[in-house]
N, C-alpha and C positions, 0 to 999 in steps of 0.2 A: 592410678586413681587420684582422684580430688584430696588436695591438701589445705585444711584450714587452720587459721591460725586465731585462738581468741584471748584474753588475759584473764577470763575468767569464763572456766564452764561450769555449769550446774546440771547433773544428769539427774532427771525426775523434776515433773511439774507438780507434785502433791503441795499440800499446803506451805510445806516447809521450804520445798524448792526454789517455789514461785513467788514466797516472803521474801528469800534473798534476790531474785533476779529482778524483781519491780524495786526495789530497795537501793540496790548499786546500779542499774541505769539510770535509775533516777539523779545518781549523783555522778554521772559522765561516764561510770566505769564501763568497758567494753566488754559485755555479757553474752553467753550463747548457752543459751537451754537446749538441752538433747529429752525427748519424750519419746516413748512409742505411738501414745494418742496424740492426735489432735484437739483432744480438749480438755481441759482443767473441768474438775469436779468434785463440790460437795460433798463427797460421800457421806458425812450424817444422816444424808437427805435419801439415802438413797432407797430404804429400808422403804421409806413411806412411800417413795417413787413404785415402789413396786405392789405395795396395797391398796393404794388409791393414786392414779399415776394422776386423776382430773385435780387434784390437789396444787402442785405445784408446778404442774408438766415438765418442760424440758430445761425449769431455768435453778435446778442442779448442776448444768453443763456450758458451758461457753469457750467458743474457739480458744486458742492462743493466741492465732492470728488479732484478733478481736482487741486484744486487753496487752500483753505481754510487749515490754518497753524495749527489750534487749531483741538479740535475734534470738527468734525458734528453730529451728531442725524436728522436723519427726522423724525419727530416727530409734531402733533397738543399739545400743551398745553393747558390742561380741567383747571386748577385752579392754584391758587401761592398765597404766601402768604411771609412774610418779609424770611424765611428759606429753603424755599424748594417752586421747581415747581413739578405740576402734571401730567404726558403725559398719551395721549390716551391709549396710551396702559399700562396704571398701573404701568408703574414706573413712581421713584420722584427720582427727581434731586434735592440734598441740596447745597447748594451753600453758599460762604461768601459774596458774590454781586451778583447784577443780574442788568442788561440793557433790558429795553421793547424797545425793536424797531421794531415793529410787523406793521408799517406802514401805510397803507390806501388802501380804495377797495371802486371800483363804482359798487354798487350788477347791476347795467341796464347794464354796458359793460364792458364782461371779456374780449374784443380785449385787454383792455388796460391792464386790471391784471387779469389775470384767478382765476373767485373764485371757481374751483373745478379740473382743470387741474395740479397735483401738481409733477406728473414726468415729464423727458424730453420731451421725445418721444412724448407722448401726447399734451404737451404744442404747439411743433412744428406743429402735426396736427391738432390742433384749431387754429393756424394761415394759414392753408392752404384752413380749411374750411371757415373760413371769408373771405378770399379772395375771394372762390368761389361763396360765398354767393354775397359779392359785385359785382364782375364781371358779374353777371348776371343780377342784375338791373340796369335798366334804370333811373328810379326815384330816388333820396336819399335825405331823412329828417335827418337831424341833430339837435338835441336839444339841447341847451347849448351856450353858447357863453364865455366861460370861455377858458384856455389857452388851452385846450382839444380839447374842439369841436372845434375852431377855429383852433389849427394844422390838427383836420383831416379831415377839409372839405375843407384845404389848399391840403392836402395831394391825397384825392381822387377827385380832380378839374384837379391835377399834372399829373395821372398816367389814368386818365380819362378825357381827355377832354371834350368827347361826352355828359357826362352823364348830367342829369338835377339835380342838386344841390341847396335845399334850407336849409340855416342855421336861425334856430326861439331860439330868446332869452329874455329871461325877462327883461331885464333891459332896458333905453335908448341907451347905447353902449357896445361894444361887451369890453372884457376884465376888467371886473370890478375892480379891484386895482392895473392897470396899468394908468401910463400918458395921459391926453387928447392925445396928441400925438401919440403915439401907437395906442390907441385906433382909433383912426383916419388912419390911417396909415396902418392897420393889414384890415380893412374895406373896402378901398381904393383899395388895394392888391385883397383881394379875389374877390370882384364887379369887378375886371379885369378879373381875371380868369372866369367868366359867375356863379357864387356864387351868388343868390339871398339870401340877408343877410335884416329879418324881423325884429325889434326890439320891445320891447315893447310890446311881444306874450309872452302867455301861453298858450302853446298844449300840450293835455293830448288824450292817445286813447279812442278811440269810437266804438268797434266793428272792424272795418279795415278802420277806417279814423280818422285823430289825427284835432282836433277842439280846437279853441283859445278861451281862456274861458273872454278873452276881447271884440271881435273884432266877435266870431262866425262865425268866417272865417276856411272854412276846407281844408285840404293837404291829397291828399292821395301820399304814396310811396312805390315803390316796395321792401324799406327797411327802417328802421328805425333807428337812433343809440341815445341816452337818455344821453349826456353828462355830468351829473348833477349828485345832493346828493352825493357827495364824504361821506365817512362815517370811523370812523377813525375805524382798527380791537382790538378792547379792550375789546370784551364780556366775554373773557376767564375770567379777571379780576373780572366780575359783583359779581363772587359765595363767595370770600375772601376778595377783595380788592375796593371793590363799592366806598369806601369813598375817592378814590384819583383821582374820575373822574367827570368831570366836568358836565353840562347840557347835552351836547353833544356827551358825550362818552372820553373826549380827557383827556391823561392822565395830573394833573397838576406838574411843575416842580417849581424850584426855579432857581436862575440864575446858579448856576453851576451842574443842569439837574437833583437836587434827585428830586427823587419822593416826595412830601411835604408830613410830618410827619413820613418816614425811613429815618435811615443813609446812608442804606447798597442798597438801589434799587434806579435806573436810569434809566431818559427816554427822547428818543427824535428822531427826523424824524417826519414823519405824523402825527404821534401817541400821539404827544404830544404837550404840551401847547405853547413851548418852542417859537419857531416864528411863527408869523399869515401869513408869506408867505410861504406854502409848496411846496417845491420843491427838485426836487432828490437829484441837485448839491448840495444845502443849508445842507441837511440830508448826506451828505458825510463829510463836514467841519466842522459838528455837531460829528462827528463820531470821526474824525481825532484829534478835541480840546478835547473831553471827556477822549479820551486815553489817552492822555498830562497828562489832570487831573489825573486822577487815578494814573499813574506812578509816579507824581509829588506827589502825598498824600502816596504814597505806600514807598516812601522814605523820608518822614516826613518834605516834603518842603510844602511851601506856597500855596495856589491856588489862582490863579485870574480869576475871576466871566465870565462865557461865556458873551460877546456881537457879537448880530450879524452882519457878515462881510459885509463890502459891496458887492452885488451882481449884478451880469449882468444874465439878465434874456434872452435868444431868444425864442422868439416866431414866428419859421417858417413859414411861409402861403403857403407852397409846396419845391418843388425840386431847386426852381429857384428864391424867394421871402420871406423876413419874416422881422420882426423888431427884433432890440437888443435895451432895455432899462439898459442904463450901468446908474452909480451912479450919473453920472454928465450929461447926455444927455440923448436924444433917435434919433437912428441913423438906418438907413435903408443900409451900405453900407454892401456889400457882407463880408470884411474883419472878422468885426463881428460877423454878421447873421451865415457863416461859421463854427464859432467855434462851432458850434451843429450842423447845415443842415447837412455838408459833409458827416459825418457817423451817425448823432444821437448822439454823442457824447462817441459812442460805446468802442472806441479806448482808451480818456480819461478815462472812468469811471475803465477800465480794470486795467487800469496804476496807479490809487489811490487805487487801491484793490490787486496792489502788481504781477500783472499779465499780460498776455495777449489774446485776445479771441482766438477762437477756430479756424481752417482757414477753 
């Protein structure tokens, strides 16, 4: 089979990926992204894509081909190891470095990341059939109470008023390692919008009725969505590379992103140990410091050790409502909340990636 050779691969197009690989093409290095899909995506955006899809239609999505400076491969990666990756289809790509940013999937909801939709076209029409799907119930269970389920039971409260919306989460407050504040506040928000928010549940299905395995209190819904188990994508790993992953699946890093015990392999977004807040914007400036690095070791200067920056976090609660937890407060005012509602953050994320979406 086909043997390639690159000096730099990056497997995963997510935010974090695609930061590094427009970053060091940019500056001559010889770059080869491996993706399963064919198109880089917004996911913030996605949530809303799927409650009001007339919103922002399909320009959450844009080829690789399209934007992407290095070369692309669509391609799954079966195996790797410090020298070479394996792809589906029998070739190996040798490489002098390699970047794991293969990111994260909720196997319960591919609204939010498609775990089998991996070309355009199709992608778009798993978000048309979600919509369809929702639009026609009346009832909706949400499970989760994490920044997820909480945007999209802000989201489908937004674009649906009518509908009967219960949000059930394990914990006593909804947003777990956010501020009493927020937490408070994001709660607050949706119980206006007519969001019956359960706390302190555990529902699991029952044939066609989901039962709280506390309370034995039962919900039925004419839809269900399972916001929970985020789970990092690092199985490909398990067959060569099992020892650089943690209980959990997550790959481990050191402060300036290798892989612990390679020189040459790096990791970070989702996927990795690196920050215990995972989030897109976070894995883009992850992306953006890691290329610094490399180019900066690639001409025999110094490195200084990633720390992570301060972030402002929004967390929407619809079209019209959300909290921003910035560094030093938490604030409810539009100005803020904004810098993500407006589009998803669609526009920004394009513009870190050297680009613009699609119109």
């Amino acid at each position: 089979m086909m043997n390639k050779h690159t000096d730099v691969l990056i497997i995963g197009g997510g935010f974090a990926g695609v930061g590094v690989a427009q970053k060091l093409s940019k500056e001559g290095v010889d770059v080869t992204l491996v993706d399963r899909k064919n198109y880089f995506e917004v996911t913030f955006a996605t949530l809303r894509n799927v409650t009001a899809p007339q919103k922002h239609g399909n320009t959450p999505r844009k080829l690789y081909d399209d934007f992407i400076n290095g070369t692309f491969i669509q391609a799954g990666v079966t195996a790797m190891n410090g020298r070479r990756a394996m792809l589906e289809s029998g070739e190996t790509i040798h490489f002098k470095q390699a970047i794991i940013a293969t990111g994260s999937r909720y196997p319960t909801l591919p609204e939010a990341k498609s775990n089998s939709k991996f070309d355009y076209a199709e992608r778009n029409q798993e978000m048309l059939d979600a919509h369809a799907s929702l639009s026609s119930a009346e009832s909706v269970l949400v499970i989760g109470g994490g920044v997820v389920g909480v945007e999209f039971a802000g989201e489908i409260a937004s674009a649906f008023p009518g509908k009967d919306i219960t949000l059930v989460h394990s914990k006593n407050s909804l947003l777990d390692n956010a501020e009493p504040k927020a937490q408070r506040k994001v709660l607050e928000q949706l119980t206006a919008k007519g969001v019956k928010v359960k706390l302190n549940r555990r529902f699991s299905k029952h044939e066609d009725i989901y039962r709280c395995a506390n309370t034995g209190e039962t919900i039925k819904a004419d839809i269900a969505y399972e916001c929970v188990g985020m789970v990092p994508n690092t199985d490909f790993l398990r067959a060569e590379l099992s020892k650089v992953l943690d209980s959990r699946g997550f790959i481990t890093v050191d402060e300036y992103m290798r892989v612990k015990g390679y020189e040459n392999l790096y990791s970070l977004g989702d996927c990795a140990t690196l920050d215990s807040h995972k989030h897109g914007y976070l894995a883009s400036v992850q992306g953006a410091r890691l290329a610094d690095m490399l180019l900066k070791a690639m001409k025999g200067k110094k490195v200084k050790p990633y720390k992570t920056p301060p972030v402002v976090v929004v967390t929407p609660t619809g079209t019209d409502s959300g909290v921003a937890q910035l560094p030093f407060a938490v604030t409810t005012m539009n100005f803020f909340v904004n810098l993500k509602q407006k589009d998803m953050g669609i526009s920004n994320m394009y513009k870190m990636c050297g680009t613009i979406p699609d119109s």
